[in-house]
N, C-alpha and C positions, 0 to 999 in steps of 0.2 A: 582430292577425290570428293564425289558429291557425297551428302548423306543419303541414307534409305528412304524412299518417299520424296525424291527432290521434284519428281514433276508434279505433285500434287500441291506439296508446298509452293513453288514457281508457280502455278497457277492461282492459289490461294492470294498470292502477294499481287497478281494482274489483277485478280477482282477487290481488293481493297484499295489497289492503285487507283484505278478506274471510279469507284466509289468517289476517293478522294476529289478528280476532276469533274464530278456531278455536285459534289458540296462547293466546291469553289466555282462553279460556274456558277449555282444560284444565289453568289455573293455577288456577284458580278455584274451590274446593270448594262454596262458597256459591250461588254462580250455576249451578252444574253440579244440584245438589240443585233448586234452584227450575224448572231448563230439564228436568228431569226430571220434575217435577210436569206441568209446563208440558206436555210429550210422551206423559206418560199420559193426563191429558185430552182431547188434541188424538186421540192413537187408538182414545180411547174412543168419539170422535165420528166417524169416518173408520168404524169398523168398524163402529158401528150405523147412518151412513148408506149404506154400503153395504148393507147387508143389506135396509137399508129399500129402496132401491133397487130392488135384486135381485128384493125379496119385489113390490112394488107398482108398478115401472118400466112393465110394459105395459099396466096403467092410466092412471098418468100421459102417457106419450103419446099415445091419443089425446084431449086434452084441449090447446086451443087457449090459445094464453099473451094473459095480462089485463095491463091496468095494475096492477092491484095485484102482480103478480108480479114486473112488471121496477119495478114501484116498491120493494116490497123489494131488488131488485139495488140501485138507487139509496141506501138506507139502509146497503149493506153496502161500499158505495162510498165515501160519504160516512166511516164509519166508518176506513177503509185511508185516507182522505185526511188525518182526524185524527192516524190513529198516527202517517204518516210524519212529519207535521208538526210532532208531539212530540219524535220522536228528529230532527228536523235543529234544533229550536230547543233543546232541551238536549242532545243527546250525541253526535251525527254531525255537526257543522256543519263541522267541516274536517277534514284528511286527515292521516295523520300525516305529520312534518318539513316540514311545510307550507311554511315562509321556503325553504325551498333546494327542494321541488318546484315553485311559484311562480316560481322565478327558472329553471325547466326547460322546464317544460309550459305553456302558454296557459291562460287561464282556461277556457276552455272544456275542454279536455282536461282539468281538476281539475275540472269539473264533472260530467262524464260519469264521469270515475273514482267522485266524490263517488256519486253515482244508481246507478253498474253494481253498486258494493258492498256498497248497501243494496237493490238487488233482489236480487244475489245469497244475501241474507240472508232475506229473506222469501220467496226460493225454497225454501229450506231448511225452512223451516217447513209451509209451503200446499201443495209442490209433490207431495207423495206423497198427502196424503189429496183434493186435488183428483181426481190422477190415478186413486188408487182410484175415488171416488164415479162423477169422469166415465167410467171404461171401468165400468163397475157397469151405468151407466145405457146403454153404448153396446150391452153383451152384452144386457140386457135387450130394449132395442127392434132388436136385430139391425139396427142402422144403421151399419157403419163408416164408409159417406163422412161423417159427422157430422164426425169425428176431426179433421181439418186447420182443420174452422172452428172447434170447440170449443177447441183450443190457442192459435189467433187471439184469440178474442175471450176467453179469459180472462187471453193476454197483454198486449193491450190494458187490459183491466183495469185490470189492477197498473201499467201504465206512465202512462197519465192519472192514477191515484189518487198517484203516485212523483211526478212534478211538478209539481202542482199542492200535495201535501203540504210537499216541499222548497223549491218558490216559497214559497208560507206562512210555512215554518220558520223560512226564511234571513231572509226578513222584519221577524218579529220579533227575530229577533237583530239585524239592522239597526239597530230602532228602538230597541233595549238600547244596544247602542253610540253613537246619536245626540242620541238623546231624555235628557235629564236625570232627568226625574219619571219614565220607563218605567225607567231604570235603577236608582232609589232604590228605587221600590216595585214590580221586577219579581217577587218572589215571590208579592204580594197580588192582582197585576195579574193573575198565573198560574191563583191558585187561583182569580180569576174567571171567568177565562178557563174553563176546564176546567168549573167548576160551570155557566156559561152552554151550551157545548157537550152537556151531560149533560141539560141542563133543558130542550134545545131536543127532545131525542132522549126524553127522558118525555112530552112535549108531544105527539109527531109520533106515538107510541105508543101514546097515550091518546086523545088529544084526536076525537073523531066517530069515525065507524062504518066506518072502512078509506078515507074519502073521501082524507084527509093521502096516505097510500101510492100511493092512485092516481093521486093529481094529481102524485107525482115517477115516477112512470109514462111522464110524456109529458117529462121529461128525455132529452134522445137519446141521453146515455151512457149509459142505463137500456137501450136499444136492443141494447146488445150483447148482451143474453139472447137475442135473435132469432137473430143472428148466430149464438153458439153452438149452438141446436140447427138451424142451415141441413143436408139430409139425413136428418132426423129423421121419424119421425110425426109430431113436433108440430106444429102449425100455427101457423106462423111469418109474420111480413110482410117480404118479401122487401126491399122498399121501405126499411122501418126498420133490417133488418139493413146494407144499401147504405150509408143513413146514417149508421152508428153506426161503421163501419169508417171512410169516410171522414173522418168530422168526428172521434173520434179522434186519424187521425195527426196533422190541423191543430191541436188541443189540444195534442199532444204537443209540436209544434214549436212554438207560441205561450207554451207556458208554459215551454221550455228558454229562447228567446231571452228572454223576461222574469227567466229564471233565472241566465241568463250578468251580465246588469246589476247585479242585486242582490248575488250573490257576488263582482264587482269590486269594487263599491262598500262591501261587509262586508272583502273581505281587503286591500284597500290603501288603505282610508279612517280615519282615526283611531276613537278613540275617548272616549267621558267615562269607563267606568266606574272607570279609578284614580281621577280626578278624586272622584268622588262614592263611591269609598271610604275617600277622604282626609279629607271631610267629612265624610262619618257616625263617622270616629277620630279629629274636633279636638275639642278642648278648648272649651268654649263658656264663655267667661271671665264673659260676662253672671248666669250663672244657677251658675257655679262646679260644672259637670257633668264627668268623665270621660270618657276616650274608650267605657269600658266601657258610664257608663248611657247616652251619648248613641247609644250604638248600638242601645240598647233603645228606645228612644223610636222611634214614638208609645205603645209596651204600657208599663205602669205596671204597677210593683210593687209590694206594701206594705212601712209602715215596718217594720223590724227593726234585727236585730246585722248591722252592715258587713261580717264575713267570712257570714252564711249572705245577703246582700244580694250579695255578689262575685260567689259559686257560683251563687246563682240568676239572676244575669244574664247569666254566662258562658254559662251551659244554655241560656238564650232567645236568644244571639247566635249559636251556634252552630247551634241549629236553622234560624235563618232566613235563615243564609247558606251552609250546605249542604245544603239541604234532599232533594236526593239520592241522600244517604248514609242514608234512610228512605225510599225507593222502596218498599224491602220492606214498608210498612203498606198499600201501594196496593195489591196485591193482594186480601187480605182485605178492602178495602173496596170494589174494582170488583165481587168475588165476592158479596157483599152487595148491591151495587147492582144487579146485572144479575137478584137474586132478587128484592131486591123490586118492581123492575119489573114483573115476569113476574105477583107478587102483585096488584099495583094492578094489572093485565089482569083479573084473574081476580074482583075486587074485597072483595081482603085483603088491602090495605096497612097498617091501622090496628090489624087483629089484631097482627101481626107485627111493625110498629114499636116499640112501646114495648118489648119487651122487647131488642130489638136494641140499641137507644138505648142501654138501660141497662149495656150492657156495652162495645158496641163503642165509644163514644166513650171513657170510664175507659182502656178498652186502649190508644186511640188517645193520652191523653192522656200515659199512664205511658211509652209507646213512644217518642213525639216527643221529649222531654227527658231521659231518663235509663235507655238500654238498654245504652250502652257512653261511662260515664264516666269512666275511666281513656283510655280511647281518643281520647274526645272533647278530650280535656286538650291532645294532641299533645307537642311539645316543653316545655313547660311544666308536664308532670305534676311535675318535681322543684319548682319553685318552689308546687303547690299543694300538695304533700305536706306541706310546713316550714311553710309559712303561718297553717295553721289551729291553735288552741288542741287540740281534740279531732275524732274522727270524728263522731260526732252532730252538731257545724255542718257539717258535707261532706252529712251524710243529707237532713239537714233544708233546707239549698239547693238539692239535687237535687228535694226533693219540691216546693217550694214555685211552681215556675214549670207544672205540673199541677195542681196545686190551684187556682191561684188564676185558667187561665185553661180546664183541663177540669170541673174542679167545677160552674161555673155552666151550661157548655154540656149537662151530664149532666141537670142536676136540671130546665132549662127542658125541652131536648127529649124526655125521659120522662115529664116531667108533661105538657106542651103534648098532647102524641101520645097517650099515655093515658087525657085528658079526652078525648078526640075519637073515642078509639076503643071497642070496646064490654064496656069493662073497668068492675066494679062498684068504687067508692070505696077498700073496702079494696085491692082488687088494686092501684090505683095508687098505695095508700102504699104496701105493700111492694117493688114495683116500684123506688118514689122512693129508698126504705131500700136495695136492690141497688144501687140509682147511686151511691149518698151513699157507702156500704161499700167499693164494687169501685174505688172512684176515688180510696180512701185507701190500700187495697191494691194499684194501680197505682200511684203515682205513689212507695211504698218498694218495691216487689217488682222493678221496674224497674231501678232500680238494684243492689238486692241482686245477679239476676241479674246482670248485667253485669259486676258486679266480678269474680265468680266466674268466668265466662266471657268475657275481657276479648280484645276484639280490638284492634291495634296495627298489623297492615299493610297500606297504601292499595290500593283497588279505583279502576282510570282508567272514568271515568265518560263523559268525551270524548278527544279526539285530546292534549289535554296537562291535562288537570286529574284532581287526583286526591282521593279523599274516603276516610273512613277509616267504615265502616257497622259497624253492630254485628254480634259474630258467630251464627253460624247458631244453634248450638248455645242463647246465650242467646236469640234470636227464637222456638225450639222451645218451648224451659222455660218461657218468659213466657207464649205463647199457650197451650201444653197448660194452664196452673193456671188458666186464666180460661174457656179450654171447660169445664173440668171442675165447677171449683168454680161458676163462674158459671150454667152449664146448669142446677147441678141446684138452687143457690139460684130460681133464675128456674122453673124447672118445678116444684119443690115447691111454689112461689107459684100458678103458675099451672094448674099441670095434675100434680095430686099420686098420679092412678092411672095416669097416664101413664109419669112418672118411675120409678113401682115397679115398673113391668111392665119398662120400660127396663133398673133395675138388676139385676132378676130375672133376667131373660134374658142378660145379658153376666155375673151371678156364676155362675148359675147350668149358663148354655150357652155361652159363650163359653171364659172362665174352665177352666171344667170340661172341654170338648173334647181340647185336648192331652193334659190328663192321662189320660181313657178312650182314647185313641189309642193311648198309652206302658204300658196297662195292660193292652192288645187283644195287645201284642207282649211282654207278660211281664217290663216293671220294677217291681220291687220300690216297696211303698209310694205305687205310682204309683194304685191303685186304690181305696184310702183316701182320697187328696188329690180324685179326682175324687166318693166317695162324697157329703166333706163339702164343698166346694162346689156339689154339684146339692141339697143339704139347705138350706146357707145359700140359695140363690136362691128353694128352696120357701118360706122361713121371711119372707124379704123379700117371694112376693108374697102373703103371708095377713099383710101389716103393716093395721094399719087407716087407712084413707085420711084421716082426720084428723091420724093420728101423723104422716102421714107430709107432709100440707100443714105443719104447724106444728113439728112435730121436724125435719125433713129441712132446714126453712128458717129454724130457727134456728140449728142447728149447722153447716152452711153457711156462716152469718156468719158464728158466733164463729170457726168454723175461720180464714175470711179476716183476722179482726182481730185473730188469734195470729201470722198470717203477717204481718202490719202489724208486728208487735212484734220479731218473728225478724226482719224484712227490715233495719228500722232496726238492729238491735245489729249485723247481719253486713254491712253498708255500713259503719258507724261502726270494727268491728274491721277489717276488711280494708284500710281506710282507714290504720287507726294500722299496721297491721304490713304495710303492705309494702315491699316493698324491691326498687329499680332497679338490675336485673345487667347 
């Protein structure tokens, strides 16, 4: 039974939670950098939907709301139901000092802390450009009584999409701790998981003529767009909005009590997972396996020398048991994915893909296994130091678990995507030659970086676990050399008047702007340096369009597979000289 005062308590424990992830964020340089990205994005969209707003609000109102419009609410709901779902099944699932607040507070009272402090976090986010767009749209249609239903129903919102995400979440964490086979192969379970929810969202996107959108239209939590403009011009159904508020708080209340069970049953019910960690590190006497390769298995690696065999098993176990301490590649690939979405709407996905392919997957390859190898090591960096004959078996183990399992996935999905798309024979060999290249220049440049920019102290990923991610700095270096180099190998392939006009303009005007700026206010020599920069940019764009398909994309390569050569010698030397203070 709870005790007296549990919802105040429960709220009390949301906002020291909350607190909690404001301290540790301004520990954080890495996360601070990325929530900054994260926030200029975010206001870049708040200030042009407001304006949009502003500019076209009293059009929009008098125009009557459709199923397709609260069917979109429905997709954006759906969406918030995901997120939370993600962060209560990997990183929010319990509270911090959990054993001694459990033996304080009622499960319920941890459960409400658990929800208040992950709204209070997505208030943080949503709550200012909500607020802008909606008073945007409240000044526009000169409606204030809108105001009280609009903060309803987009509280509402967030609190169905909050438990019914954290029902989800806690769920699957459930089934981690219960289920045997969910706990062995929960990371592959994951990435189905994820790719199914993604494929169902391309499907609903694509698939017939807005009919999908409409028919989640007649979902009643789709309803709450009614609610929200209740007071408005717009023409609302008074009926749906009634609806959509009532049957709400019943969700609300249906999926906490569904929520209270499953968090009992997660924080005071055992678990397997030691069990089938203990497993995947015994010795399998039958087959005379290590705990090392048994933990590789079912992935196969080829034969080799047993120290570059070590390292590259070390690198595959470690990726698939922290897998995130590389959250950071998800960005870049949700940012990708939500484009080409938007391409296949428009229907240019086939254009787009293959050259995408050919880089992004090498990145993603070189990334997963060897961006902070020193780091990845943990306590054991001293005994891998002494172990190895030379650095080049450390390089050559690092690259080996990218090659052997992003190599193929490069060369199918660039080719697969390029026959299908509307690219002539040769464009998809050189295409295939970018994958084959950039996936050998990932998979040493990756590590080179890392070592150089070696990170060693852990980031708390949930309430007690902690991962040790590569640091920013190397994430920067690795991706800048693969826009760069990669861009322009791929656009001198593909679109070579393009690229000249590109580098014209950035040597030419980009380049050259400070220094005419520095030259406007009278420093020295500063007038010269902008001369011959707007001359080089001239001279680049009268290259001829031939030199510059087949010169730009050969030196391209060779540049990448100079850096293949440097990457290895400076992984292999950093390797032999360093030294644990």
């Amino acid at each position: 039974m709870p005790e007296a005062g549990w919802p105040r308590h429960g709220l009390a424990i949301g906002r020291q939670e909350f607190r909690r992830t404001l301290r540790a964020l301004r520990g954080d340089s890495a996360r601070l950098v990325f929530m900054a990205f994260g926030g200029l994005f975010l206001s870049i969209f708040a200030l042009v939907g407001t304006w949009l707003v502003l500019r076209f609000g009293g059009e929009l109102a008098a125009r009557p709301l459709t199923d397709g419009i609260r069917g979109a609410v429905t997709i954006q709901w759906l969406f918030m139901v995901y997120i939370f779902a993600q962060r209560a099944g990997s990183r929010h699932d319990r509270l911090d000092n959990e054993s001694l607040l459990l033996l304080t507070v009622s499960t319920r009272t941890a459960v409400l802390g658990l929800l208040s402090a992950d709204l209070f976090r997505a208030l943080s986010y949503v709550a200012i450009p909500a607020a802008l767009i909606g008073g945007a749209f409240v000044y526009a249609t000169a409606s204030p009584l809108m105001v009280p239903f609009f903060l309803l129903a987009g509280l509402l919102l967030v609190l169905t999409a909050l438990v019914a995400g954290y029902a989800i979440g806690l769920s699957t964490q459930l089934l981690v701790a219960r289920v045997r086979f969910v706990a062995r192969y929960k990371t592959a379970l994951g990435i189905a998981a994820v790719a199914a929810v993604f494929g169902c969202y391309f499907l609903v996107m694509n698939v017939g003529d807005g009919g999908v959108t409409a028919l989640l239209g007649l979902w009643p939590l789709s309803w709450l767009v009614d609610l929200a403009v209740v007071g408005s011009p717009v023409v609302e159904s008074s009926t749906r909005a009634a609806v959509a508020a009532v049957g709400s708080v019943v969700w609300i209340l249906g999926w906490a009590v569904l929520l209270e069970r499953v968090a009992t049953a997660l924080w005071f019910g055992d678990t397997v997972e030691n069990e089938v960690a203990e497993q995947k590190a015994t010795v399998d006497a039958d087959t005379g396996d290590d705990p090392l390769a048994a933990a590789v298995r079912p992935l196969a690696l080829p034969s080799m020398s047993r120290p570059v065999l070590r390292v590259a098993q070390r690198a595959v176990v470690v990726a698939r048991r922290n897998p995130s301490r590389l959250s950071f590649l998800m960005i870049p690939v949700l940012v990708v994915g939500s484009s080409m979405i938007n391409l296949a709407q428009s229907g240019g996905l086939f254009a787009a893909l293959p050259p995408v392919l050919a880089l992004l997957l090498p990145w993603l390859a070189g990334g997963t296994f060897g961006l902070n190898p020193f780091g990845d090591e943990g306590p054991v960096l001293p005994a891998t130091l002494t172990a190895l004959a030379s650095g080049r078996q450390y390089a050559t183990g690092l690259a080996v678990p990218g090659l052997v399992f992003g190599l193929p996935l490069s060369v199918l999905g660039t080719v697969a995507t390029g026959v299908y798309g509307p690219f002539e024979p040769v464009e998809v060999a050189l295409l295939l030659a970018v994958a084959v290249v950039f996936c050998l220049l990932a998979v040493t440049l990756a590590p080179a970086v890392g070592t150089i920019f070696p990170r060693f102290d852990p980031m708390t990923v949930g309430s007690d676990r902690e991962v040790v991610p590569p640091s920013l700095s190397a994430g920067i270096v690795y991706s800048l050399v693969f826009v760069v180099l990669g861009g322009t190998a791929v656009g001198c392939a593909l679109a070579p008047g393009g690229t000249r006009g590109v580098y014209a303009v950035l040597v030419g005007g980009l380049l050259a702007f400070p220094f005419a700026w520095l030259a406007g206010n009278g420093v020295p020599l500063a007038d010269a340096v902008a001369t011959w920069l707007g001359g080089a940019g001239d001279a680049i764009a009268s290259l001829p369009v031939a030199g510059v398909h087949w010169g730009g994309y050969g030196v391209s390569l060779a540049v990448a597979l100079a850096l293949c050569w440097w990457s290895v010698r400076t992984v292999s030397r950093r390797y032999e000289a360093y030294a644990i203070e």
